[in-house]
C-alpha positions as CSV (number, residue, x, y, z in Angstrom):
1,X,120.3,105.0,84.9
2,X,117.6,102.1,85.4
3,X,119.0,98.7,84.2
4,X,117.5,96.5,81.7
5,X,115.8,94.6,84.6
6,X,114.8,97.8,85.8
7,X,113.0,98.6,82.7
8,X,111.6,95.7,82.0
9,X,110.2,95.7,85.6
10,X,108.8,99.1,85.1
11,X,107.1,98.0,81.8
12,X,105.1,95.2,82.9
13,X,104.1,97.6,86.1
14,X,102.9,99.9,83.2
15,X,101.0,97.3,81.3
16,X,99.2,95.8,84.8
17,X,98.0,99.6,86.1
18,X,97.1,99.9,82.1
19,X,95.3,97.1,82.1
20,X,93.7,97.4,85.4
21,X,92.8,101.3,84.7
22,X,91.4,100.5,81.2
23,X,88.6,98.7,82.7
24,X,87.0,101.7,84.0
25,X,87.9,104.4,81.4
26,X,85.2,104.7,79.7
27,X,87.2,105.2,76.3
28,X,89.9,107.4,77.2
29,X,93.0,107.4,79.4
30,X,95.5,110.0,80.4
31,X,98.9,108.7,81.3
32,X,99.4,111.0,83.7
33,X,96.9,109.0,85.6
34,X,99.1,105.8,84.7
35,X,102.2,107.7,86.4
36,X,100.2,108.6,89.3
37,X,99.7,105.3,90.2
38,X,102.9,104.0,89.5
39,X,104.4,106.8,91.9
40,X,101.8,106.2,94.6
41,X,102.8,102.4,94.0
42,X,106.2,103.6,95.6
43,X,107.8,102.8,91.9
44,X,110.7,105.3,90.5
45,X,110.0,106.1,86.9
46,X,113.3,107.5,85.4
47,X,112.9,110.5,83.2
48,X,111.7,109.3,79.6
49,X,111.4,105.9,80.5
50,X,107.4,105.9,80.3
51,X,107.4,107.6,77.4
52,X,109.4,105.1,75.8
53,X,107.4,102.4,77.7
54,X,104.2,104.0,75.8
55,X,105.5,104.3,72.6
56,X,106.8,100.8,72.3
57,X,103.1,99.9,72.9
58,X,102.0,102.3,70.4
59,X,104.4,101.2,67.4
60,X,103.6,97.4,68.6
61,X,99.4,98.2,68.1
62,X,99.1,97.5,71.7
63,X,97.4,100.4,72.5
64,X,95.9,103.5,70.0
65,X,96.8,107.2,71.3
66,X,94.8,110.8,70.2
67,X,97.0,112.7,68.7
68,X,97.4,116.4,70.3
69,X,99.9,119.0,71.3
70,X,102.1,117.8,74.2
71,X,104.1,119.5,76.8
72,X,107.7,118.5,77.1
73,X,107.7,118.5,80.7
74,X,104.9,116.3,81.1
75,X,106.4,114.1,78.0
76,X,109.8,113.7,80.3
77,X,107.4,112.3,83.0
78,X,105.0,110.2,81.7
79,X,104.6,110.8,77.7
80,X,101.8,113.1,78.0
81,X,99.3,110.3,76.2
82,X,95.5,110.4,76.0
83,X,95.2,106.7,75.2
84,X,92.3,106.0,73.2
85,X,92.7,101.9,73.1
86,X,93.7,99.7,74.6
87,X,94.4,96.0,72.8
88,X,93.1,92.8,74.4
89,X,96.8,91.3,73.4
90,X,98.6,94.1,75.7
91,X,95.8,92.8,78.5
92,X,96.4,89.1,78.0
93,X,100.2,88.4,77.8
């Protein structure tokens, strides 16, 4: 089980490749493309921890999400998002 370093670690990894991936999105953003990144980055994202991660943002209006079906599988992973906004405060802090 990560620690609470560990997490917080993870989530401002998350909010960087976000950030960084948001640029270029051109309005939408899968995060299975934000775990990708994190995993090629060498980073260990426990099971449920980036949805969490994602869902923090999401209650906080840091970032909007579409609303769809999800898989569970890819919900364990990384949330199974299509993030549809992204705020300037989530970019900024």
């Amino acid at each position: 089980m990560a620690n609470s370093d560990g997490g917080q670690e993870l989530a401002e990894k998350v909010r960087e490749i976000l950030c960084e991936e948001w640029e270029g999105a051109g309005g939408s953003l899968e995060s299975a493309v934000v775990y990708r990144l994190l995993l090629e980055e060498g980073l260990e994202v426990p099971n449920y921890q980036m949805s969490a991660i994602l869902n923090a943002f999401r209650v906080g209006g840091l970032i909007t999400v579409v609303l769809r079906p999800q898989r569970e599988e890819e919900v364990r992973k990384h949330g199974d998002l299509l993030i549809s906004g992204v705020s300037l405060d989530l970019c900024n802090s």
